[in-house]
C-alpha positions as protocol buffer text, in pm:
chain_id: "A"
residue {
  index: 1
  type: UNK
  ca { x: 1680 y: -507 z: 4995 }
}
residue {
  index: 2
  type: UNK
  ca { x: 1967 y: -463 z: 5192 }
}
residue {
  index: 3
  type: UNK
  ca { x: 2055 y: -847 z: 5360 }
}
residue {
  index: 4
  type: UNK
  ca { x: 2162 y: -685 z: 5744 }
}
residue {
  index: 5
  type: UNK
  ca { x: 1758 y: -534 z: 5728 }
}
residue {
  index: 6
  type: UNK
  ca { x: 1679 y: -937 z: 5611 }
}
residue {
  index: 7
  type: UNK
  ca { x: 1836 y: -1057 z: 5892 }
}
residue {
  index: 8
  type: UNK
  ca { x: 1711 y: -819 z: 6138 }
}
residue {
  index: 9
  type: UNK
  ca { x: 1389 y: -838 z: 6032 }
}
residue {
  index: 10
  type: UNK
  ca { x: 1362 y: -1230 z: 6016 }
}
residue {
  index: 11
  type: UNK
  ca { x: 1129 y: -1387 z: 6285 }
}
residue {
  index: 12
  type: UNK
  ca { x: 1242 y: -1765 z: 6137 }
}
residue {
  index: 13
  type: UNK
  ca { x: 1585 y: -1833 z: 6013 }
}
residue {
  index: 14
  type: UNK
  ca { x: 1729 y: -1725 z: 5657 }
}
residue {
  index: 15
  type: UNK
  ca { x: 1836 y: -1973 z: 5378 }
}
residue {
  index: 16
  type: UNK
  ca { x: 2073 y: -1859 z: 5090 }
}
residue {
  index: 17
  type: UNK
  ca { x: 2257 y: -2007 z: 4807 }
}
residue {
  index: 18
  type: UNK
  ca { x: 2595 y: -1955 z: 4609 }
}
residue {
  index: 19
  type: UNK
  ca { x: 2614 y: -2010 z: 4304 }
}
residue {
  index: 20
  type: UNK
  ca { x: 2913 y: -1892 z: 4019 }
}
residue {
  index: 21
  type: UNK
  ca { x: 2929 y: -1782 z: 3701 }
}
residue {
  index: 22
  type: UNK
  ca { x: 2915 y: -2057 z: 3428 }
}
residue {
  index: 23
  type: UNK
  ca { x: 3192 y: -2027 z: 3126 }
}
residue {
  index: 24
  type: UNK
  ca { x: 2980 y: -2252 z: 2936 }
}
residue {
  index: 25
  type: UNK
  ca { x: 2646 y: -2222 z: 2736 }
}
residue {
  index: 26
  type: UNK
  ca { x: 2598 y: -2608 z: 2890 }
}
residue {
  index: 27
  type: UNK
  ca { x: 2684 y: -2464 z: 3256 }
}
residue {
  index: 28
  type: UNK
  ca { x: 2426 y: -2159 z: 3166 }
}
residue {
  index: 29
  type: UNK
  ca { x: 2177 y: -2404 z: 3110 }
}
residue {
  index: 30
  type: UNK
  ca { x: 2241 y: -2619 z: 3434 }
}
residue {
  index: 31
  type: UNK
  ca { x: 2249 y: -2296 z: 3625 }
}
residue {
  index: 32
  type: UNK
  ca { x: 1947 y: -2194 z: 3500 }
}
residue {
  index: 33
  type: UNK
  ca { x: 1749 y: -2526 z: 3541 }
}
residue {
  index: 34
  type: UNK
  ca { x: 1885 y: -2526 z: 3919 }
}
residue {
  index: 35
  type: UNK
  ca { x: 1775 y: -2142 z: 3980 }
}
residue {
  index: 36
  type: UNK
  ca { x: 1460 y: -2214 z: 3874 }
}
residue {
  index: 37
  type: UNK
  ca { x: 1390 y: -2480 z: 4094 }
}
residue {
  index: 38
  type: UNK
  ca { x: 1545 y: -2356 z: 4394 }
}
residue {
  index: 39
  type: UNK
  ca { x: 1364 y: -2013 z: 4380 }
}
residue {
  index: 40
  type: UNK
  ca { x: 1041 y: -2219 z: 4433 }
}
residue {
  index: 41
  type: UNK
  ca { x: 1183 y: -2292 z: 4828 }
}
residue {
  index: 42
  type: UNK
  ca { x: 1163 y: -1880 z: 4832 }
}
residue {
  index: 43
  type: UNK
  ca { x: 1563 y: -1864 z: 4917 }
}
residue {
  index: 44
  type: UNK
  ca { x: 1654 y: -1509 z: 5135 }
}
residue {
  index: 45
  type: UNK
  ca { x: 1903 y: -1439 z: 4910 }
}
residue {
  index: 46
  type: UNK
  ca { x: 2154 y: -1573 z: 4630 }
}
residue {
  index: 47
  type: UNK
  ca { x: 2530 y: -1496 z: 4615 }
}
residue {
  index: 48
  type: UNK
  ca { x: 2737 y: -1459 z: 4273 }
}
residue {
  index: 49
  type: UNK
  ca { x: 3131 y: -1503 z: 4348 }
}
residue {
  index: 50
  type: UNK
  ca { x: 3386 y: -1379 z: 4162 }
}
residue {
  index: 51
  type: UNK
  ca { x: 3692 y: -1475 z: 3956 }
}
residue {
  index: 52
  type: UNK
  ca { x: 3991 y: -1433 z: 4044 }
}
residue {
  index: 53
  type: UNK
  ca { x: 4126 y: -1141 z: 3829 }
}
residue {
  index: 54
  type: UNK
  ca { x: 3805 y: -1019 z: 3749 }
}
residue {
  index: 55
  type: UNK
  ca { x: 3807 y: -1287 z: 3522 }
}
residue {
  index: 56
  type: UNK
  ca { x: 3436 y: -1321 z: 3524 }
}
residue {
  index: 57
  type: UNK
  ca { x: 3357 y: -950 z: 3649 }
}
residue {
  index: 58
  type: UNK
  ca { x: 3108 y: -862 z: 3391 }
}
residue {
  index: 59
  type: UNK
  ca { x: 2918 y: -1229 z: 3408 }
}
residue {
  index: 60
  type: UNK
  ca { x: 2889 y: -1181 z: 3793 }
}
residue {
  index: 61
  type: UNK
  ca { x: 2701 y: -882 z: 3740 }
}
residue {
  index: 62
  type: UNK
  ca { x: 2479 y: -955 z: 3442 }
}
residue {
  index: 63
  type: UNK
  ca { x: 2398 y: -1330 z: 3680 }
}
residue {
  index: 64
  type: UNK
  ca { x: 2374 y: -1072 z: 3961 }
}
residue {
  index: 65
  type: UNK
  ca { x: 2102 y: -833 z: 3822 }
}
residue {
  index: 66
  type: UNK
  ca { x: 1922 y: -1125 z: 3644 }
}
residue {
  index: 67
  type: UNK
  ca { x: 1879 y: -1311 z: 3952 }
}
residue {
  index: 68
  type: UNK
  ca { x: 1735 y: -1004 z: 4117 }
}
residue {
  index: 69
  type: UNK
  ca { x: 1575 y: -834 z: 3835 }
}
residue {
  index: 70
  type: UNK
  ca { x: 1399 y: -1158 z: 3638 }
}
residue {
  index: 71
  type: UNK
  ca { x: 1345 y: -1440 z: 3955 }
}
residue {
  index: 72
  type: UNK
  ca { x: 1264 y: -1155 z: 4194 }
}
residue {
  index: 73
  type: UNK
  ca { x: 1527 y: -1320 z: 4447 }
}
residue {
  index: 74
  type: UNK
  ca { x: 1739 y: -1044 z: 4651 }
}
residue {
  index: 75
  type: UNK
  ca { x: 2083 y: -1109 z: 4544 }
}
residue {
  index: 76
  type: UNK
  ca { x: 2461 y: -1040 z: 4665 }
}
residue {
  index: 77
  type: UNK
  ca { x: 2808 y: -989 z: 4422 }
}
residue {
  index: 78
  type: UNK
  ca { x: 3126 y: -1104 z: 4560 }
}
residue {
  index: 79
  type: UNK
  ca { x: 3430 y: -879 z: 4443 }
}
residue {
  index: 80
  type: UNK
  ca { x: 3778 y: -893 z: 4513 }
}
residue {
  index: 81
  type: UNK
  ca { x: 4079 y: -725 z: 4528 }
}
residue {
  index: 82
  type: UNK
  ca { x: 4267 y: -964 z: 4304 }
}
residue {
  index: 83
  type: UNK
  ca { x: 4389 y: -782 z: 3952 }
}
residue {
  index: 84
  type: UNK
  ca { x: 4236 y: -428 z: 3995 }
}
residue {
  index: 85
  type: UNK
  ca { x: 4336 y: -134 z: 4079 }
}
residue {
  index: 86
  type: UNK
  ca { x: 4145 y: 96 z: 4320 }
}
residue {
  index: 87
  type: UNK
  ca { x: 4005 y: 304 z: 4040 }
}
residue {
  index: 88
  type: UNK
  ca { x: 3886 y: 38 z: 3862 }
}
residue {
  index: 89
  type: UNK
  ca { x: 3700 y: -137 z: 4226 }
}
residue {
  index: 90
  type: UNK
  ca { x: 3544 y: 211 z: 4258 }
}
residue {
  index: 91
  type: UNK
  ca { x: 3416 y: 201 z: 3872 }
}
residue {
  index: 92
  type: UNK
  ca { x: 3288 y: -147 z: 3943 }
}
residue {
  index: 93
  type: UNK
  ca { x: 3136 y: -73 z: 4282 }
}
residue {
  index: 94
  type: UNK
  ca { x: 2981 y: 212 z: 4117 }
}
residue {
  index: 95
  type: UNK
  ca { x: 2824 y: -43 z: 3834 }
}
residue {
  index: 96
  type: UNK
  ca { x: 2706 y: -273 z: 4069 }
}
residue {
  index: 97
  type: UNK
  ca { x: 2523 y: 32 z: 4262 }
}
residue {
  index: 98
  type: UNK
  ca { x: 2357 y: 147 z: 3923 }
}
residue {
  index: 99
  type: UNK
  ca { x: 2207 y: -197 z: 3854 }
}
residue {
  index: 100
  type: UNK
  ca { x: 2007 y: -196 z: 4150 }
}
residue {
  index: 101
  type: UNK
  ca { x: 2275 y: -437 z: 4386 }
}
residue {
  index: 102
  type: UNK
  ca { x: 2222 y: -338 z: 4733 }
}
residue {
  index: 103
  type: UNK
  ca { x: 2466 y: -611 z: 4880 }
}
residue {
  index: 104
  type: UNK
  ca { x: 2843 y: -679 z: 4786 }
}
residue {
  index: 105
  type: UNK
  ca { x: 3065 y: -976 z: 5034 }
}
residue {
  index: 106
  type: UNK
  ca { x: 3405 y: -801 z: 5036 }
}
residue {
  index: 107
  type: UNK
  ca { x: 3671 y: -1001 z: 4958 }
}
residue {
  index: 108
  type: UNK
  ca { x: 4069 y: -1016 z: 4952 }
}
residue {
  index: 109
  type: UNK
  ca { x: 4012 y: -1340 z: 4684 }
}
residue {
  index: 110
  type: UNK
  ca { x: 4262 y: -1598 z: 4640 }
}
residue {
  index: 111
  type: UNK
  ca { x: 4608 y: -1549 z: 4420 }
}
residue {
  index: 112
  type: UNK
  ca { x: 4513 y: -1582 z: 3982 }
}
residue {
  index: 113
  type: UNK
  ca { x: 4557 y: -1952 z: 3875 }
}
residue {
  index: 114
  type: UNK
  ca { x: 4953 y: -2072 z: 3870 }
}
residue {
  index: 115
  type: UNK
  ca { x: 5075 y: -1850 z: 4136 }
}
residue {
  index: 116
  type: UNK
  ca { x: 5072 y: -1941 z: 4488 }
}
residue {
  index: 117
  type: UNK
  ca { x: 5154 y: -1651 z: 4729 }
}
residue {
  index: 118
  type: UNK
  ca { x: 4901 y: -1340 z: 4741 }
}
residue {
  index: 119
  type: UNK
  ca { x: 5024 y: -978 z: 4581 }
}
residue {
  index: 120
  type: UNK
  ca { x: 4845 y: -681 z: 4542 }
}
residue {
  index: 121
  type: UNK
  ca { x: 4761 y: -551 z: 4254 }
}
residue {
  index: 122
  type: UNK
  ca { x: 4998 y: -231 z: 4159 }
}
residue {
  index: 123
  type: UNK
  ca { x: 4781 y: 36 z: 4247 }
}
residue {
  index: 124
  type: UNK
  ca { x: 4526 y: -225 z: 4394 }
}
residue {
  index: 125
  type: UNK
  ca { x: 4463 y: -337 z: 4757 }
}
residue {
  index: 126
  type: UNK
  ca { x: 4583 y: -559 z: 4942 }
}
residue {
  index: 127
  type: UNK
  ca { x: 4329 y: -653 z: 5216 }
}
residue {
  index: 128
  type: UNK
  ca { x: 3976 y: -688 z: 5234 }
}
residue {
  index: 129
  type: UNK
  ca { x: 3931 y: -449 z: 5546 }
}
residue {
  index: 130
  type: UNK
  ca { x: 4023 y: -163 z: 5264 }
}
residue {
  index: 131
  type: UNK
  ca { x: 3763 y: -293 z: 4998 }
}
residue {
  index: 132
  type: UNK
  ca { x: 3533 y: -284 z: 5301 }
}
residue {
  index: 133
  type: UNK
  ca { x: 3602 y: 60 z: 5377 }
}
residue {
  index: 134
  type: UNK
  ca { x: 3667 y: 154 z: 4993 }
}
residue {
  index: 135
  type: UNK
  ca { x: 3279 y: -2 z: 4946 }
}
residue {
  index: 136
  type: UNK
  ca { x: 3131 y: 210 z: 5276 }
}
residue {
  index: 137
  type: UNK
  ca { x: 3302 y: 527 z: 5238 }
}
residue {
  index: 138
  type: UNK
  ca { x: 3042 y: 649 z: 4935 }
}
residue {
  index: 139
  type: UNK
  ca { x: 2771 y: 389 z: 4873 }
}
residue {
  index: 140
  type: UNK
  ca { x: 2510 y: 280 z: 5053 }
}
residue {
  index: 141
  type: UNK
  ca { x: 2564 y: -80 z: 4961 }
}
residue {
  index: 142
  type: UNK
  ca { x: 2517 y: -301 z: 5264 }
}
residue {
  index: 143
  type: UNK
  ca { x: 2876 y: -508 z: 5274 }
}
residue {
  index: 144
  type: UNK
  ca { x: 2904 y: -868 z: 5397 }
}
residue {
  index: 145
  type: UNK
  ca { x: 3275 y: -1053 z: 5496 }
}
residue {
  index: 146
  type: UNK
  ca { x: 3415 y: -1442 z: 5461 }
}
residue {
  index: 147
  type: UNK
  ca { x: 3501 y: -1577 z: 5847 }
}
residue {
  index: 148
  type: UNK
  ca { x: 3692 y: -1915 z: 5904 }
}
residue {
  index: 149
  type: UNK
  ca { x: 3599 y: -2149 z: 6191 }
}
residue {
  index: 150
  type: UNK
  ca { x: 3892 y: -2350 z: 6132 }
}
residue {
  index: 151
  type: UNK
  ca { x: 4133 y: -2020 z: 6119 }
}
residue {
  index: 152
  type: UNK
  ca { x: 4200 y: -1815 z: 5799 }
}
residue {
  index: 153
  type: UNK
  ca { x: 4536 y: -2034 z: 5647 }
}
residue {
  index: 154
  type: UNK
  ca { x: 4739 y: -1727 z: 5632 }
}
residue {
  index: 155
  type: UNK
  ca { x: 4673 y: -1675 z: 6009 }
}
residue {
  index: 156
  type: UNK
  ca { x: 4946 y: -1769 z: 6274 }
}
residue {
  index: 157
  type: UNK
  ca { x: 4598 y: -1832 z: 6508 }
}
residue {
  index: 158
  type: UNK
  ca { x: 4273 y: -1711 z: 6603 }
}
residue {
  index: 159
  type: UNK
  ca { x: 4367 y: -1440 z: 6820 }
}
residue {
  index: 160
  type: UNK
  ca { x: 4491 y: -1271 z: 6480 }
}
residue {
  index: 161
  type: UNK
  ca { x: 4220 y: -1397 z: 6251 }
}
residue {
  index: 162
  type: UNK
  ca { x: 3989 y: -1233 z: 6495 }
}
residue {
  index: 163
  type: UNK
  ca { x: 4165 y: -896 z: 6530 }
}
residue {
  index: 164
  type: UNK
  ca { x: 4185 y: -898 z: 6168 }
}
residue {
  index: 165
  type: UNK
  ca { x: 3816 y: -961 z: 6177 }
}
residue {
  index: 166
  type: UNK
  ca { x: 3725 y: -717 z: 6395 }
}
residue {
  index: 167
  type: UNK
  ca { x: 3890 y: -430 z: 6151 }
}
residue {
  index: 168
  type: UNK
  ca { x: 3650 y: -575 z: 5906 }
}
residue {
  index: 169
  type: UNK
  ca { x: 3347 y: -504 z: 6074 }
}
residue {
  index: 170
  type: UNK
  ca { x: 3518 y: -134 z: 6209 }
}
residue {
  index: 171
  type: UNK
  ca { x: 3497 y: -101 z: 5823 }
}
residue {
  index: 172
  type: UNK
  ca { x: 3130 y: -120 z: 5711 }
}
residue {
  index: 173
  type: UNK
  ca { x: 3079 y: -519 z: 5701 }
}
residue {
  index: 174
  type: UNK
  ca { x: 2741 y: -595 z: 5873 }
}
residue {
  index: 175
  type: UNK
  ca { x: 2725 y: -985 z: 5858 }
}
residue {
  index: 176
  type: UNK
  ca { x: 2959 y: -1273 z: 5789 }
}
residue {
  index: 177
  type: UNK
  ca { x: 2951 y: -1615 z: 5591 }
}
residue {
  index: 178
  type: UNK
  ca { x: 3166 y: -1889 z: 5782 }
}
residue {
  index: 179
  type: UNK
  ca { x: 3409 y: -2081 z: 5496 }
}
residue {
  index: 180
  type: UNK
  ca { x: 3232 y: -2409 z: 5478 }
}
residue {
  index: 181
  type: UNK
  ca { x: 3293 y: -2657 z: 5755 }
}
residue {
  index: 182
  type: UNK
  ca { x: 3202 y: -3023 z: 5891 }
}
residue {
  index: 183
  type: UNK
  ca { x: 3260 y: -3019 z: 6242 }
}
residue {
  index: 184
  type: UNK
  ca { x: 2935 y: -2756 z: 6362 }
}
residue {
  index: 185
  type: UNK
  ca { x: 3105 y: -2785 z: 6733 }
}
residue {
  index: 186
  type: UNK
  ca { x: 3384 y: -2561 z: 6540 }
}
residue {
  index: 187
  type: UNK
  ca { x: 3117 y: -2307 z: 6400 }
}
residue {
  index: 188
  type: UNK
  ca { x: 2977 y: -2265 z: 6745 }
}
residue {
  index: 189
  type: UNK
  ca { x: 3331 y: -2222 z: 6907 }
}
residue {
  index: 190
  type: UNK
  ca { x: 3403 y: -1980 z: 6684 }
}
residue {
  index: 191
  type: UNK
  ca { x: 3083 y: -1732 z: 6714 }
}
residue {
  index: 192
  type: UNK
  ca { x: 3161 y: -1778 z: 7100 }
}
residue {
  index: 193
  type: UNK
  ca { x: 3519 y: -1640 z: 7040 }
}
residue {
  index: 194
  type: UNK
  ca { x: 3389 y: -1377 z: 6782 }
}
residue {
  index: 195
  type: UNK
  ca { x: 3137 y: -1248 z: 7053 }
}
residue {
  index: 196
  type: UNK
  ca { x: 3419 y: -1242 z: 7291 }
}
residue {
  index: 197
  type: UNK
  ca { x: 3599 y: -1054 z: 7043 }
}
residue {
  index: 198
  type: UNK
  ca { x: 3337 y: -794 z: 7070 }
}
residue {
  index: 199
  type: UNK
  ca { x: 3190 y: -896 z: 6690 }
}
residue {
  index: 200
  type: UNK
  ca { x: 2848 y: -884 z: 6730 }
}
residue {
  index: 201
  type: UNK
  ca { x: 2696 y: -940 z: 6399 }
}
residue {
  index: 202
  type: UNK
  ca { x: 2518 y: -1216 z: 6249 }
}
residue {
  index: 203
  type: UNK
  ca { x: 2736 y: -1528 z: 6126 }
}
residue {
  index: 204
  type: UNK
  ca { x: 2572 y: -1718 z: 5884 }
}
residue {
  index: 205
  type: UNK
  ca { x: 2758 y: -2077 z: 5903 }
}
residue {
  index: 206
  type: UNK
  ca { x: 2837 y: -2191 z: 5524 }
}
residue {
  index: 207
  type: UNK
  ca { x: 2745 y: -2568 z: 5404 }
}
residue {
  index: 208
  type: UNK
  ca { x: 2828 y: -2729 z: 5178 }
}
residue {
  index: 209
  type: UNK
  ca { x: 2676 y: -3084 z: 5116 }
}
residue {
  index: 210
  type: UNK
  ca { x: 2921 y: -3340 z: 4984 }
}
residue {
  index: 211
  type: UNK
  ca { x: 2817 y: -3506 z: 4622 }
}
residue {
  index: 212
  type: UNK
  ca { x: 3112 y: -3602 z: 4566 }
}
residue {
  index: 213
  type: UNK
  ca { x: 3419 y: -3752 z: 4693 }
}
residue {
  index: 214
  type: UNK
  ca { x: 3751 y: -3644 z: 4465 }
}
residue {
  index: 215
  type: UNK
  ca { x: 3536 y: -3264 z: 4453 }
}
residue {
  index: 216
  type: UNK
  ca { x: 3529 y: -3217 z: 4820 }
}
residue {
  index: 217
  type: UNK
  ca { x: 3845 y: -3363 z: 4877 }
}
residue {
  index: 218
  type: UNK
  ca { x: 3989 y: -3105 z: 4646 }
}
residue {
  index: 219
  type: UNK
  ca { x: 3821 y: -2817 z: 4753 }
}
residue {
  index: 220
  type: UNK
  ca { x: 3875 y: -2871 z: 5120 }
}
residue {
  index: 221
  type: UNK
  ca { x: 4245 y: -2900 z: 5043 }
}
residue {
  index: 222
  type: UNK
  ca { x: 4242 y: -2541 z: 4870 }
}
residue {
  index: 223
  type: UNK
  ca { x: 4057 y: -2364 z: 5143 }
}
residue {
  index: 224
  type: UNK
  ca { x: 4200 y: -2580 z: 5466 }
}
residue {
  index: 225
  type: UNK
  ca { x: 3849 y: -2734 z: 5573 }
}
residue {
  index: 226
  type: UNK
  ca { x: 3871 y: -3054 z: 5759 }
}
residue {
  index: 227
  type: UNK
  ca { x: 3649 y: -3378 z: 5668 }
}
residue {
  index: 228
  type: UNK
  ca { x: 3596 y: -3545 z: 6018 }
}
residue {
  index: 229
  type: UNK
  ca { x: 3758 y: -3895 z: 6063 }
}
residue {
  index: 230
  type: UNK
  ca { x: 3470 y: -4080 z: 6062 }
}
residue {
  index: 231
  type: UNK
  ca { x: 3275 y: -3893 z: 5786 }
}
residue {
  index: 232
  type: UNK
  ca { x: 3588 y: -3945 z: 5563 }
}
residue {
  index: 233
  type: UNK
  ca { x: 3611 y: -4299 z: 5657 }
}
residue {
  index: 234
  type: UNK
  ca { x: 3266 y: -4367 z: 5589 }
}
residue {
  index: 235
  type: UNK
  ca { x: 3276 y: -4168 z: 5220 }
}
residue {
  index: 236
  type: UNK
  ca { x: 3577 y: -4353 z: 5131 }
}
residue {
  index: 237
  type: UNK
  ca { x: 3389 y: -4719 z: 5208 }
}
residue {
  index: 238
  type: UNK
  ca { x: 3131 y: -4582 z: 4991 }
}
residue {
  index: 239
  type: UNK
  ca { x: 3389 y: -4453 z: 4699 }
}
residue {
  index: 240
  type: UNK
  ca { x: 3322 y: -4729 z: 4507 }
}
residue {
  index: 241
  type: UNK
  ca { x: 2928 y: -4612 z: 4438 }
}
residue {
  index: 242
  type: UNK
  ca { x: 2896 y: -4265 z: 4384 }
}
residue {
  index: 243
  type: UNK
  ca { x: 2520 y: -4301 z: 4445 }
}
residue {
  index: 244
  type: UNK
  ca { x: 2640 y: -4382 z: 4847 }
}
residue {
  index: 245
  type: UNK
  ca { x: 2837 y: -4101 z: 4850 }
}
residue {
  index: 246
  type: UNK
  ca { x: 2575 y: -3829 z: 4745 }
}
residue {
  index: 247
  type: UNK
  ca { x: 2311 y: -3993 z: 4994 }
}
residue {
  index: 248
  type: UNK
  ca { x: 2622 y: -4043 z: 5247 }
}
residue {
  index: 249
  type: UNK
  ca { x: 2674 y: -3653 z: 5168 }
}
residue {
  index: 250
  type: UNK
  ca { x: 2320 y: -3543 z: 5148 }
}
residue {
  index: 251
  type: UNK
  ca { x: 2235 y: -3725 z: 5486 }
}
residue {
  index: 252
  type: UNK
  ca { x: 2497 y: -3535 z: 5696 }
}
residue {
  index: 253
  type: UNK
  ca { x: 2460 y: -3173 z: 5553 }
}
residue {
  index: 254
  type: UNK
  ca { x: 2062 y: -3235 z: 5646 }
}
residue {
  index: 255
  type: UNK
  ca { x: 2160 y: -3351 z: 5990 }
}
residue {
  index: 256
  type: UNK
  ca { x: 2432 y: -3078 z: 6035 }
}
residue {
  index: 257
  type: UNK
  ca { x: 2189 y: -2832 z: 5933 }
}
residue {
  index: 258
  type: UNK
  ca { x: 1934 y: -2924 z: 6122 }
}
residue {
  index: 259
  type: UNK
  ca { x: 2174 y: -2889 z: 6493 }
}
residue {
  index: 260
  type: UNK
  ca { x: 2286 y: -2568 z: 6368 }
}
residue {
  index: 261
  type: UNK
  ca { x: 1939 y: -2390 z: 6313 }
}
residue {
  index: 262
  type: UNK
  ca { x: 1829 y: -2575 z: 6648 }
}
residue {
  index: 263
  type: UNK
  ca { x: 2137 y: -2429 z: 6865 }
}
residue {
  index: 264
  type: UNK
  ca { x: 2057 y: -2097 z: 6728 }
}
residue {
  index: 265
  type: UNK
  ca { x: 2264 y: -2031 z: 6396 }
}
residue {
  index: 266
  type: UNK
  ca { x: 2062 y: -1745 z: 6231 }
}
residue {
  index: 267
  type: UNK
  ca { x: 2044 y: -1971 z: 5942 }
}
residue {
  index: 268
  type: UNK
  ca { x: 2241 y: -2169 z: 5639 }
}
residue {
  index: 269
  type: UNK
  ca { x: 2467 y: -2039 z: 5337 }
}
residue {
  index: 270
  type: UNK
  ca { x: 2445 y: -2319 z: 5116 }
}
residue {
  index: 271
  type: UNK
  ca { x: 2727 y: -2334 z: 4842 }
}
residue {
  index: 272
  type: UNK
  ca { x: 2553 y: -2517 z: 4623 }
}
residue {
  index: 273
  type: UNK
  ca { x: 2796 y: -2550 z: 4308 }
}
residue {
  index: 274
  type: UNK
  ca { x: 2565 y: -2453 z: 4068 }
}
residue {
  index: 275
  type: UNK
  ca { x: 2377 y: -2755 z: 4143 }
}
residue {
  index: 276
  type: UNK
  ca { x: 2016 y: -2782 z: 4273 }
}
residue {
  index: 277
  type: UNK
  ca { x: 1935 y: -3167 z: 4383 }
}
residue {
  index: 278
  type: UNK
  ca { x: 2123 y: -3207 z: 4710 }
}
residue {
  index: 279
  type: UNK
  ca { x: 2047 y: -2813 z: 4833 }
}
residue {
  index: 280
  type: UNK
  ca { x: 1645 y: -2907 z: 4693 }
}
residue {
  index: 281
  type: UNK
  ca { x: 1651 y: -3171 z: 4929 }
}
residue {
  index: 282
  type: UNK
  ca { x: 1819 y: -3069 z: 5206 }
}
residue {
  index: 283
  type: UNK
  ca { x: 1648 y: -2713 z: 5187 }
}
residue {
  index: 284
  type: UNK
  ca { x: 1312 y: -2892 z: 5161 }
}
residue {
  index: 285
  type: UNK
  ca { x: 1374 y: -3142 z: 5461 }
}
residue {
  index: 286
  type: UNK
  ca { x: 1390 y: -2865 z: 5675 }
}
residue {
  index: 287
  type: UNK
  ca { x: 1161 y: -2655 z: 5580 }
}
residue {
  index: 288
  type: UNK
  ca { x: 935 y: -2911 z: 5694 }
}
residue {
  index: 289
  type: UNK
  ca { x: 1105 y: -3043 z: 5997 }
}
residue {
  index: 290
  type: UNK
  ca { x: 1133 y: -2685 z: 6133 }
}
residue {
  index: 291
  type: UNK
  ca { x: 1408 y: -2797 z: 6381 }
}
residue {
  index: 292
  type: UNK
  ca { x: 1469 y: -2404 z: 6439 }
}
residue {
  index: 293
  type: UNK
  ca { x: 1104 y: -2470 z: 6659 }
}
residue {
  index: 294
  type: UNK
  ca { x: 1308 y: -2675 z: 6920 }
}
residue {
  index: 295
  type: UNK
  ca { x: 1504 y: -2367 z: 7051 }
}
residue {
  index: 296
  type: UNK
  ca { x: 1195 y: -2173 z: 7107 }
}
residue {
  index: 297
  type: UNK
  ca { x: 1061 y: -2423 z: 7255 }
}
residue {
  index: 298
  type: UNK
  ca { x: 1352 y: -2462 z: 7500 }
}
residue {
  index: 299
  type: UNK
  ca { x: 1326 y: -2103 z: 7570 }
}
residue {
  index: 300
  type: UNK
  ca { x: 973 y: -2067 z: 7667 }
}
residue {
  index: 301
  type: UNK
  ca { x: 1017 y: -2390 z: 7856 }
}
residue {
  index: 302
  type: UNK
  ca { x: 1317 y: -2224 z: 8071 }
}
residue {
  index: 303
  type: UNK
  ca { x: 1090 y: -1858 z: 8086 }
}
């Protein structure tokens, strides 16, 4: 099922996961220990990303198709532009079609390991506007984009980023994933800007919860996320206990979640890092807190 005809056809809010490709037999068997107890909270849908290169082309789509095919949960392939030419994104488009994926997030990906500044590949593309359009202009794949709250890093500011944005959806993408973020007043900033942009499709805000302290600080160095002052300053008192820091972490991605779905986000992308606990839990706390009830509340309140 196509995830734009999810959304629309939602009366509650969606939850999905991302997970990656494990290079391991020991990652395959987390993965598949974390799967299987996250399809029981009946997830919307589950992404696959995609290594840079291709290097894990053919394990995105065999996780891809056994997500979909064997735990009956709609799922979405990333693919990017890094390392292939346009032939070979049309042969793997076409693959992806064939297996029965209705849903590909277009991406421009980040530069192969050791190199630091993007190129295209020769013959390849260079932006993900043109996978967009490369994936719309003969499949009837429904197409989702990556959005930045804080900016894209390669943006000189959000009048850009948004233009650039813009093209995307001009070009077949029919719902967008925020980069994962801390701050939600930034998320809701940034759909107001979109809108004013004249985007009007669904933003999913991406989260993230923090398990630990050296990972997050790493990855929010790569992608140019921002740990709040006082969420930093309170991880770092706990560094000490890892224990504190995955409760610490846990905690605030259940609390940030929780505003989000109540001030009207259509719902949460978790990226879950092929782990299951901390999305179990937070996934489970509000399925049962329903906070998403408060706005309709409000709303027949003001009617």
């Amino acid at each position: 099922m196509r995830i734009d005809q999810i959304l629309e056809e939602a009366d509650e809010p969606i939850f999905s996961l991302e997970f990656f490709p494990p290079k391991s037999d020991a990652g395959e068997r987390v993965l598949g220990l974390a799967l299987e107890s996250l399809r029981q909270l009946s997830p919307s849908f589950v992404s696959v990303t995609y290594g840079a290169g291709g290097a894990s082309r053919g394990r995105t789509l065999e996780l891809t198709k056994w997500i979909k095919q064997e735990l009956g949960i709609e799922a979405m392939a990333h693919l990017s532009c890094v390392g292939s030419t346009r032939e070979e994104l049309s042969n793997v488009i076409a693959d992806m079609r064939q297996s029965g994926i209705d849903n590909i997030l277009a991406l421009r990906g980040d530069p192969p390991r050791g190199e630091t500044d993007w190129k295209p590949h020769p013959g390849g593309l260079q932006y993900s506007t043109e996978l967009a359009a490369l994936i719309h202009s003969d499949q009837d794949i429904c197409i989702g984009g990556a959005c930045f709250p804080e900016v894209h890093p390669e943006a000189p500011d959000l009048v850009h980023d948004l233009r650039f944005l813009k093209d995307k959806i001009d070009n077949g993408v029919s719902f967008l994933i925020t980069q994962l973020f801390f701050d939600n007043e930034l998320y809701f900033r940034f759909v107001d800007e979109a809108r004013a942009a004249g985007i009007d499709v669904p933003i999913l805000p991406g989260v993230m919860p923090i398990t630990d302290l050296r990972q997050i600080k790493t990855i929010t160095g790569m992608c140019g996320a921002t740990i709040p002052p006082a969420l930093l300053e309170a991880l770092e008192w706990r560094s000490h206990d890892p224990d504190a820091v995955l409760q610490l972490g846990v905690s605030y991605a259940t609390l940030q979640c929780a505003e989000l779905l109540a001030r009207g986000a259509p719902g949460v992308h978790f990226y879950t890092l092929n782990r299951s606990h901390a999305t179990r839990a937070i996934l489970s706390a509000l399925r049962l807190h329903r906070p998403w009830v408060a706005r309709e509340v409000v709303k027949t309140a003001v009617a």
